[in-house]
C-alpha positions in Angstrom: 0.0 0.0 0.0 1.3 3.3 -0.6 -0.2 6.7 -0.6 -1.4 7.0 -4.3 -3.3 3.2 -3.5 -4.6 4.6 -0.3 -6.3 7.4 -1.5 -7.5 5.6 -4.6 -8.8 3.1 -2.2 -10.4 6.1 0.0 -11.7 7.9 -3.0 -13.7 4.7 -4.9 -15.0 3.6 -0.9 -16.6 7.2 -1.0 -17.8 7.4 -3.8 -19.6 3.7 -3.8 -20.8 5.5 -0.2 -22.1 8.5 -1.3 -24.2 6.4 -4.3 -25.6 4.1 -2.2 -24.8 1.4 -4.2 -24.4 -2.0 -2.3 -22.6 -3.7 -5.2 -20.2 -1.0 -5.3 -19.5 -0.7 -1.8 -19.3 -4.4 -1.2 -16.5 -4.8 -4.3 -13.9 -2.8 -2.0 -14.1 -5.8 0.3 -13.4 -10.1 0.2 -15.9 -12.3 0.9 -15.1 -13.4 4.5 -14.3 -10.0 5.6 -14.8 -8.5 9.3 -16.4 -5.5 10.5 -16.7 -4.2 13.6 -18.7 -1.0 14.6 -20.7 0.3 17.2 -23.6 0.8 14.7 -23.8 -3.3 14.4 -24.9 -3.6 18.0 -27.8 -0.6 17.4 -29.0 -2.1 13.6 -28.3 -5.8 14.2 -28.3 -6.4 17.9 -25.2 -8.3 17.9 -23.7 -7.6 21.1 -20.1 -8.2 20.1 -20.5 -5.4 17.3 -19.0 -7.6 14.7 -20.2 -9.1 11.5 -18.4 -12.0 9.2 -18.9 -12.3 5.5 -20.6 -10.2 2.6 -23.5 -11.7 2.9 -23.9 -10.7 7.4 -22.5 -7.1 6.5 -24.0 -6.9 3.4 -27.5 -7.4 5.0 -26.8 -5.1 8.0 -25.6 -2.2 5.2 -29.0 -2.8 3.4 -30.6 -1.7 6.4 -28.6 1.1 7.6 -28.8 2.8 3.8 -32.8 2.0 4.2 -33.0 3.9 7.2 -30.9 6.7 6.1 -31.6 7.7 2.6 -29.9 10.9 3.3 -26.1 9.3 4.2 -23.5 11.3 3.0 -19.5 10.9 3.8 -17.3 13.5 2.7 -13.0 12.4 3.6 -11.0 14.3 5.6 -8.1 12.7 5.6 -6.1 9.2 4.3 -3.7 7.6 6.3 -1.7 4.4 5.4 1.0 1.8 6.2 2.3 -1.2 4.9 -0.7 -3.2 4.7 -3.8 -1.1 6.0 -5.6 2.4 5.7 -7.2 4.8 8.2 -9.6 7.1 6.3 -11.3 9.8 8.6 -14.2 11.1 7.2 -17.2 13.2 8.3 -20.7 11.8 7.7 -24.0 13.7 7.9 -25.4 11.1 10.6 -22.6 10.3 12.9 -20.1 13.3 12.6 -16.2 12.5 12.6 -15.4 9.3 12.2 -12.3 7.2 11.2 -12.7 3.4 9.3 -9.2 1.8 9.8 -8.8 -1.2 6.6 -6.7 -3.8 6.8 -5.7 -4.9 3.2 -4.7 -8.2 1.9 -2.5 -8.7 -1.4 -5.3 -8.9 -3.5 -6.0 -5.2 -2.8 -9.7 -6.2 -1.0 -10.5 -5.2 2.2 -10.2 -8.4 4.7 -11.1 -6.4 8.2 -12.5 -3.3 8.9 -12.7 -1.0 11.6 -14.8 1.9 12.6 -15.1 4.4 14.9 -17.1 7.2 15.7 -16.6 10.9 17.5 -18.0 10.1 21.6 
């Protein structure tokens, strides 16, 4: 990963964001990938905040963009090392946030991180 990849990475992930489309947003990932956020335990009720696989996170994204139509991130900033990114972004809903991405070889998003502004 370096910084041209990274924001490449960040820009296309915003974009796919910002268009609501599912697809789209679910191509930046692999198919066994892990998310945690504090937003799974609100939408899903899974108390450990995490979801495995396209199809778990997939389903939980359908219903988040569902109940807001409006969601809208603009970035903020792109960090990177090695072999993940943090992009800090601002969204309409939550305010600040920050989605760290852990990256395999393939260039898809294996884990993913959020976090949100207390």
């Amino acid at each position: 990963m370096n910084a041209e990849q990274a924001n490449a990475l960040a820009q296309s992930w915003i974009a796919a964001w910002n268009a609501h489309d599912l697809p789209r947003i679910l191509s930046h990932y692999s198919d066994d990938f892990e998310m945690t956020s504090p937003y799974i335990v609100q939408i899903t009720g899974e108390p450990s905040g995490i979801l495995r696989g396209k199809a778990a996170v997939g389903a939980y994204w359908t219903k988040a963009l569902k109940k807001f139509p409006e969601l809208h991130f603009e970035s903020q900033q792109v960090l990177y090392s090695p072999n993940s990114v943090t992009l800090i972004y601002r969204s309409n809903r939550s305010g600040l946030a920050a989605e760290v991405f852990f990256v395999g070889d393939d260039g898809k998003i294996f884990k993913a991180v959020a976090h949100y502004a207390a």
